[in-house]
N, C-alpha and C positions, 0 to 999 in steps of 0.2 A: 704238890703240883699246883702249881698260882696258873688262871684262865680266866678269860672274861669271855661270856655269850653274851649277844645282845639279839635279842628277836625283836622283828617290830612288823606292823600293821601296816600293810600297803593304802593310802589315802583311799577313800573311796571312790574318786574321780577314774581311778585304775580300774576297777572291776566296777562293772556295769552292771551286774546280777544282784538280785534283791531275793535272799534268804526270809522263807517263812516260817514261823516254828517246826510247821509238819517237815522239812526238810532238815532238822538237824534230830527227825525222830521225835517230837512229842506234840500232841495238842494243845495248846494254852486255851481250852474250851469251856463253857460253863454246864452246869449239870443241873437238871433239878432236882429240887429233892420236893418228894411226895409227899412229906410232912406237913411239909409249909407254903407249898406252891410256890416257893421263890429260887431263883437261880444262885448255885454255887459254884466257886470255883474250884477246882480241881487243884489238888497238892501235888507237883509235879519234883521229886529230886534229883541233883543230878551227882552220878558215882562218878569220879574221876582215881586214876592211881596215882600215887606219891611220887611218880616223876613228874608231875606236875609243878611241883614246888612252887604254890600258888603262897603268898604273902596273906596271915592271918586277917591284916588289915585290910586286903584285898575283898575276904569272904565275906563280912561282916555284912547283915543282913539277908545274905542270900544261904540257901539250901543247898551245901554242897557236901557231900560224906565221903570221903576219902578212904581206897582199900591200900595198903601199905605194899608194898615189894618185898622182896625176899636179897638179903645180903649176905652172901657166903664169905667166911676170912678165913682161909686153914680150918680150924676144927668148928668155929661161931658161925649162929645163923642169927642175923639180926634181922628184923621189922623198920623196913623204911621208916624212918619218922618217931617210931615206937622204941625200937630199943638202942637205937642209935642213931647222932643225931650231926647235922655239917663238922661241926668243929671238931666231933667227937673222931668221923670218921676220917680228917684231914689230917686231926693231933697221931693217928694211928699210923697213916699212910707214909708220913714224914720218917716214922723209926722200922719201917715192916720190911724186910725182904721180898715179901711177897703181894700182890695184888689180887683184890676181892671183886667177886662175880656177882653177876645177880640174875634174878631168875623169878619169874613172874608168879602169881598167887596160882594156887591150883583149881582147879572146877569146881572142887567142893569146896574149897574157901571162899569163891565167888559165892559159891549157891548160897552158903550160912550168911555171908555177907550181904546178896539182897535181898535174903526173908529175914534179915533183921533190921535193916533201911525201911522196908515193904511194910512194919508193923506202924509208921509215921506219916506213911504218906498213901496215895492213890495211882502214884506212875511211879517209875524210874525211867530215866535214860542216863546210859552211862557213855560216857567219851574218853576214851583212853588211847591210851599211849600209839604209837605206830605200828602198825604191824606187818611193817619194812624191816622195823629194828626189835621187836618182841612178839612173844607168844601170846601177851595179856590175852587181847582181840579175841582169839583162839578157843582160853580157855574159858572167858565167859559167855563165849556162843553159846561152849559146851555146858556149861550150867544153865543156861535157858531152857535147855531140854529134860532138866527136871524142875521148872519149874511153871507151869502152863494154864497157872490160877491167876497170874498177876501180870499187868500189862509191862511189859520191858523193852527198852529199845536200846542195841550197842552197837556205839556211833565211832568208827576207825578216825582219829585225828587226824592220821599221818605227820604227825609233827611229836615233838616231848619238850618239856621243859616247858617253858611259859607261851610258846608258842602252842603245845596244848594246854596249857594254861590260859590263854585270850579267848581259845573256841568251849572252855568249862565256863567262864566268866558271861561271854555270851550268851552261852546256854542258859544257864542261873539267870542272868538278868530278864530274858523275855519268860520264862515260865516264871519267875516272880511277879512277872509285868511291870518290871522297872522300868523298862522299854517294848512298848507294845509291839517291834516284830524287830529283830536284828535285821538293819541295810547291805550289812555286807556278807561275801563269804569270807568267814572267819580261815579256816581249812586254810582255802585257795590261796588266802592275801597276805599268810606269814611268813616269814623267811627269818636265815639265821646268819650274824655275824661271830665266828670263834677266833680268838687269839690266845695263844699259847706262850707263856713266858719261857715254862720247864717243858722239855720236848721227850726227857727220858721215860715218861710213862708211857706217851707215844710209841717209842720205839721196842719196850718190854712188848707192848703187849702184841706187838704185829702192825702196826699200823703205819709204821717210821720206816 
């Protein structure tokens, strides 16, 4: 199946609202520390899922830990990203009878996954996928509720793919304080363009 998404970022002349960190869920604040009497800044990461498909060259420099998706194929369960990978799972698609599912982390995979972000840093916020179109959202609410030691915030994109991908990248950027407060709503100002070349996966799966 050959497709081209193109997401993109509404100018900021379009939205008028001015996004503060506290609004996409974290403080980018400073802390003291009692030691030394001087002020420090809080380590702030942000979790996003592997439908993000956020471009490594993208990350670089910023804190951002990535929890994987879950890929069913007939009898295989693959790890977004982890055990299978674009080409791998296109070279499959091309010879398969059959078409693969997917199906979001579970609560406990959430919860081991932010007490082990949580041993790195001082926050998390995590911004995932939509949950118009998945359960992600869901199941890491439900993981917060065993976890009530460590500050966490989980932020609904409503978007996937790089359009959640623009609102992880903004995120990243102001609690790194690459840019001291994101201007835009990220959320709000993305949109998507799709074009389908092959239309038969379309129509297998219900949607044609």
């Amino acid at each position: 199946m050959r497709y081209c998404v193109a997401c993109f970022l509404l100018p900021p002349r379009l939205n008028s609202g001015r996004t503060n960190p506290q609004s996409l869920g974290y403080t980018p604040a400073l802390q003291e520390n009692p030691m030394e009497g001087t002020m420090t800044k809080k380590k702030i990461t942000i979790v996003t899922d592997s439908s993000a498909y956020i471009p490594k060259s993208a990350q670089e420099g910023l804190d951002i830990s990535v929890i994987p998706l879950w890929l069913i194929w007939d009898d295989d369960r693959f790890q977004d990203g982890v055990d299978i990978d674009p080409q791998t799972f296109y070279d499959r698609l091309k010879k398969s009878d059959t078409l693969p599912t997917s199906s979001q982390p579970s609560a406990k995979e959430f919860e081991i996954f932010f007490r082990q972000v949580a041993k790195e840093c001082d926050a998390i916020v995590s911004v995932l996928v939509s949950s118009k179109i998945s359960g992600t959202v869901d199941c890491a609410q439900t993981a917060l509720a065993a976890i009530q030691d460590f500050p966490i915030r989980i932020v609904d994109a409503f978007s996937s793919s790089m359009g959640l991908g623009f609102v992880v990248l903004a995120a990243a950027r102001a609690a790194a304080a690459v840019v001291p407060e994101p201007r835009q709503k990220s959320i709000t100002r993305s949109f998507f363009l799709v074009a389908i070349s092959i239309i038969r996966f379309i129509k297998v799966s219900g949607f044609g």
